[in-house]
C-alpha positions as CSV (number, residue, x, y, z in Angstrom):
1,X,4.3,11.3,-27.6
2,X,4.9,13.7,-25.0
3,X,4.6,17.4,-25.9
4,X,7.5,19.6,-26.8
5,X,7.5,22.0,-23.4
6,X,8.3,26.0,-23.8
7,X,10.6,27.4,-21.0
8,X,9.1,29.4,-18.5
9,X,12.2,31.4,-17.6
10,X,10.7,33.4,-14.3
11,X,9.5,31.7,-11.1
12,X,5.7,30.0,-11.9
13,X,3.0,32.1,-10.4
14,X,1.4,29.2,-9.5
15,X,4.4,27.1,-7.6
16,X,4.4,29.9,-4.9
17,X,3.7,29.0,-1.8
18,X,-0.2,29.0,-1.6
19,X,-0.5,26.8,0.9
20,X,0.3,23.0,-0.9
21,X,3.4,21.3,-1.9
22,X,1.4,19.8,-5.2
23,X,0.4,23.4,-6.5
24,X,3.1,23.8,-9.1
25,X,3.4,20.0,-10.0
26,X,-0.9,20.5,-10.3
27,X,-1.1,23.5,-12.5
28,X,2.0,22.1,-14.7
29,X,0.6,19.1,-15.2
30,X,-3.3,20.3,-16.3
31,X,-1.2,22.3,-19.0
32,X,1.1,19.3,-20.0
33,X,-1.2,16.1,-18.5
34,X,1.0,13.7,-21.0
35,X,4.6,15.8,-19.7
36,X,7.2,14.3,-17.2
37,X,8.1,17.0,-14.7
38,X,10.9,17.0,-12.3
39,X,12.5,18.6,-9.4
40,X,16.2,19.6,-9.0
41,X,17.5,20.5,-5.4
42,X,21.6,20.6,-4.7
43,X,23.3,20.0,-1.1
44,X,26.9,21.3,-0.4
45,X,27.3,24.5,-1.7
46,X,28.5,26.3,1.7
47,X,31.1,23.4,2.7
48,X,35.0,23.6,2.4
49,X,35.1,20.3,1.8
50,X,33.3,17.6,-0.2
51,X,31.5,17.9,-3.9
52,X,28.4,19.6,-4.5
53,X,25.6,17.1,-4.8
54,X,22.2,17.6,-7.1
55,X,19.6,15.3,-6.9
56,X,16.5,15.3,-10.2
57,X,13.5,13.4,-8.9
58,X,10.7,12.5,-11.3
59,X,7.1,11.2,-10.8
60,X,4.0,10.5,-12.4
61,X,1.1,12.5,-11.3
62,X,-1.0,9.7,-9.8
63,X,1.9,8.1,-8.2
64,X,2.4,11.9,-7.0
65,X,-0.7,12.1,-5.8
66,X,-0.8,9.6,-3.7
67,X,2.5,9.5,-1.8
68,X,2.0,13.4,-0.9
69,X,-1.6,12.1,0.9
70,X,0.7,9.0,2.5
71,X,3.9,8.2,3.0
72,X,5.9,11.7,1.6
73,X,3.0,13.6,4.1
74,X,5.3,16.0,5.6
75,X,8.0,15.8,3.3
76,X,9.7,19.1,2.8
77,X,13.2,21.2,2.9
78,X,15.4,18.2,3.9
79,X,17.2,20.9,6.2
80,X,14.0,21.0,8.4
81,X,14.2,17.3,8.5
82,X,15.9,15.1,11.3
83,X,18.2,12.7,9.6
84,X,15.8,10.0,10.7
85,X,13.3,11.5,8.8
86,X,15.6,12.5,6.0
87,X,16.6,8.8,5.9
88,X,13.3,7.4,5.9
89,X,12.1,9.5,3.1
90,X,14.9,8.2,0.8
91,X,14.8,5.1,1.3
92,X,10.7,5.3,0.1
93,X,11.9,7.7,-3.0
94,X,14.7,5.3,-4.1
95,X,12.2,2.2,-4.4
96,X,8.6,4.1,-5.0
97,X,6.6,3.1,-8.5
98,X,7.0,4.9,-10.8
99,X,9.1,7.6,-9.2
100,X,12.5,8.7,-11.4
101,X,16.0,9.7,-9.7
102,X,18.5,11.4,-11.1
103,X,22.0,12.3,-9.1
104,X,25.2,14.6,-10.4
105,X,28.4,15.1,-8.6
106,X,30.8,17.8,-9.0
107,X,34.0,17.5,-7.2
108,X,36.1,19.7,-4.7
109,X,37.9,20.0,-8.1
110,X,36.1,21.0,-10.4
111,X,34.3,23.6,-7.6
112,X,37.9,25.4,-7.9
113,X,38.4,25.4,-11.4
114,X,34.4,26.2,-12.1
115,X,33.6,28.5,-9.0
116,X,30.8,27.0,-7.0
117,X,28.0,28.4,-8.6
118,X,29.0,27.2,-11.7
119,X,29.6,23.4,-10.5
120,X,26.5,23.4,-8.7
121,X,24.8,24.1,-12.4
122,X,26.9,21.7,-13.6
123,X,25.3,19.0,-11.3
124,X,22.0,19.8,-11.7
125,X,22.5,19.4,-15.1
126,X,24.4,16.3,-14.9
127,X,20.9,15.3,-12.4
128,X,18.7,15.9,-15.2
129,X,20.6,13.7,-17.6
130,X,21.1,10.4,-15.4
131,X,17.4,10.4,-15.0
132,X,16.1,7.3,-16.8
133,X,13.3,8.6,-18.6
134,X,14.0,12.5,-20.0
135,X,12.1,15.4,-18.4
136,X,10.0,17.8,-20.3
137,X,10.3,20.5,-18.0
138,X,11.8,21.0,-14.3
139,X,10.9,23.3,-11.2
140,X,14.7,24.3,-10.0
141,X,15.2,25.2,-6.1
142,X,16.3,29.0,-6.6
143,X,17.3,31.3,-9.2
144,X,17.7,30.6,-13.3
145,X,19.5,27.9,-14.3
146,X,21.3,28.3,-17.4
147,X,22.0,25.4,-19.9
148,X,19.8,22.6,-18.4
149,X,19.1,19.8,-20.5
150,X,15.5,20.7,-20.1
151,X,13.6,23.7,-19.7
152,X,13.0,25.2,-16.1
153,X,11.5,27.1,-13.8
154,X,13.4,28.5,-10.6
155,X,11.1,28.3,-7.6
156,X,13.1,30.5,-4.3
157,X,12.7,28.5,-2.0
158,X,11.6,25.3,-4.0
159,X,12.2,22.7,-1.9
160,X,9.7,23.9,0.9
161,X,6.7,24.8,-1.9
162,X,7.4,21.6,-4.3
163,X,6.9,18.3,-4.0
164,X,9.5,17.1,-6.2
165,X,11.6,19.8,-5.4
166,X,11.8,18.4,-1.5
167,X,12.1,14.9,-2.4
168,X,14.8,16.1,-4.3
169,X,16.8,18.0,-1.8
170,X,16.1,14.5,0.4
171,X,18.0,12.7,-2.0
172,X,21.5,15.0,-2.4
173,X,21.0,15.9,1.0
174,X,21.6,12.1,1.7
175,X,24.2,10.7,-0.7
176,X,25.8,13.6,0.3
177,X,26.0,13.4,4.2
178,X,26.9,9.5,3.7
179,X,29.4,10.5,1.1
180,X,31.1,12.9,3.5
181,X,31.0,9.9,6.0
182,X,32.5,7.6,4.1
183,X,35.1,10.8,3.9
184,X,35.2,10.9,7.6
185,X,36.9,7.6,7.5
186,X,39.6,8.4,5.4
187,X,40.4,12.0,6.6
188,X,39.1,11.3,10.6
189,X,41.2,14.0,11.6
190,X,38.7,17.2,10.5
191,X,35.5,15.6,11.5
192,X,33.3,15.2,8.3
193,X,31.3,12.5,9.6
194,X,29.7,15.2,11.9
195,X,30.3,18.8,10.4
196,X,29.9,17.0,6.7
197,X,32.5,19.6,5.6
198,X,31.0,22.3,6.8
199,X,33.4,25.4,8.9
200,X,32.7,24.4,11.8
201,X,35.3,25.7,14.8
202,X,36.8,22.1,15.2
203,X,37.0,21.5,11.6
204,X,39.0,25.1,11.1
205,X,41.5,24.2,13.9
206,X,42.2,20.6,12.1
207,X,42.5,22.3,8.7
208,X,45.1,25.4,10.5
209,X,46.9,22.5,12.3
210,X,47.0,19.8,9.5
211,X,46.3,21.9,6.5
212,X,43.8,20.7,3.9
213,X,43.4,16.9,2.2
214,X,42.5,16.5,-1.3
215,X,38.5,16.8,-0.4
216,X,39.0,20.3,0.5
217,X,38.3,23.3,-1.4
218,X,41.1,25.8,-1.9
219,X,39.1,28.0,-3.9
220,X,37.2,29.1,-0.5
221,X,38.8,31.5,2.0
222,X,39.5,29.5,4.9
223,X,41.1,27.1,3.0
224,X,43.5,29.4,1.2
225,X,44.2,30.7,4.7
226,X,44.9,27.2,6.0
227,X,47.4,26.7,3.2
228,X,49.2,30.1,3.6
229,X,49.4,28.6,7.4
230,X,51.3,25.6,6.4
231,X,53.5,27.4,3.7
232,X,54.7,29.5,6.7
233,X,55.0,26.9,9.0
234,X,57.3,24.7,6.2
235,X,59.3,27.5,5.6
236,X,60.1,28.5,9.6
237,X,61.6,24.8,9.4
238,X,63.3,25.1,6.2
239,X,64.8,27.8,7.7
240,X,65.2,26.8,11.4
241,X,67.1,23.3,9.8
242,X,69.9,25.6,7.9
243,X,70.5,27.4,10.9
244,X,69.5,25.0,14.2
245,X,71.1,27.7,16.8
């Protein structure tokens, strides 16, 4: 039976950067050799559009072990990654031995009736329980995390220090750029196959001259603005059809 694993609240002393993406998972599993550890990253909390994506990867320390000397070498922030890289790590993490994924979604929805720093708890949490196997303890990209079904340690700047941490953002990085693809197809008109939902300049011209789809948050600014836009604009021609001259 695995042992029952205490919280450690703070950032681990020894999951700093010190020069190796194992450090943490090392030092966490000497103290816990029969624990399962995990890593919890999120992608999407800046967009205006899209959910917020969490991904929970799991590994045993062997399997760990070697993957970090061979095929993740090099793995690290997904945002320093090229998508071809990005891509190519996935695709290893989804069928690697013994390697555990877990993935939560929260909504443009639920984003505006949580806030999005509350959703993006919500999906790391909902990451941790659609893992197969249950975690004893996980190393979280950031600050505290409240209300995990595990305990946790926040690592700033996780996903370039841990392993597990980077293979997780990898994965939400991932679903989430092909989710916001798939998006693209449906909406083509603001560009989230390339800006993923992001502000850019094209992407705040569609929303001021369209206004925003169901994907889009109207909890964030430029969104709200693009909706005060359109409520102007219908009421000019409400009022420019009662009096045409």
């Amino acid at each position: 039976m695995r042992p029952a694993v205490q919280s450690g609240g703070g950032t681990l002393e020894t999951a700093r950067a010190t020069g190796g993406m194992l450090d943490g998972e090392r030092a966490w599993w000497r103290a816990f050799p029969d624990g399962l550890l995990a890593g919890v990253d999120e992608a999407g909390r800046g967009p205006l559009a899209g959910p917020v994506v969490a991904a929970a990867v799991a590994m045993a320390p062997a399997a760990a072990e070697c993957f970090y000397a061979g095929p993740l070498a090099g793995l690290t922030d997904s945002k320093q990654l090229t998508p071809a890289r990005r891509a190519a790590f996935f695709d290893f993490l989804s069928r690697a031995a013994d390697t555990w994924l877990g993935v939560g979604w929260c909504s443009a929805a639920e984003i505006d009736d949580l806030n999005i720093l509350c959703a993006t708890h919500l999906a790391m949490g909902r990451a941790l329980a659609a893992l197969p196997l249950r975690p004893d303890h996980a190393f979280v990209d950031g600050l505290p995390v409240k209300g995990l079904p595990c305990p946790s340690t926040a690592i700033i700047g996780g996903d370039g220090k841990s392993l597990l941490v980077a293979a997780a953002s990898v994965v939400a990085k991932v679903l989430r750029d092909r989710h916001m693809e798939e998006l693209g197809t449906r909406h083509p008109e603001y560009g989230f196959a390339s800006n993923k939902g992001y502000g850019a300049a094209g992407h705040i011209a569609a929303l001021l001259r369209h206004g925003p789809c169901p994907e889009h948050r109207r909890s964030f600014r430029p969104v709200r603005d693009a909706l005060q836009v359109q409520r102007g604009r219908a009421a000019d021609e409400q009022i420019h059809r009662k009096n045409p001259s």
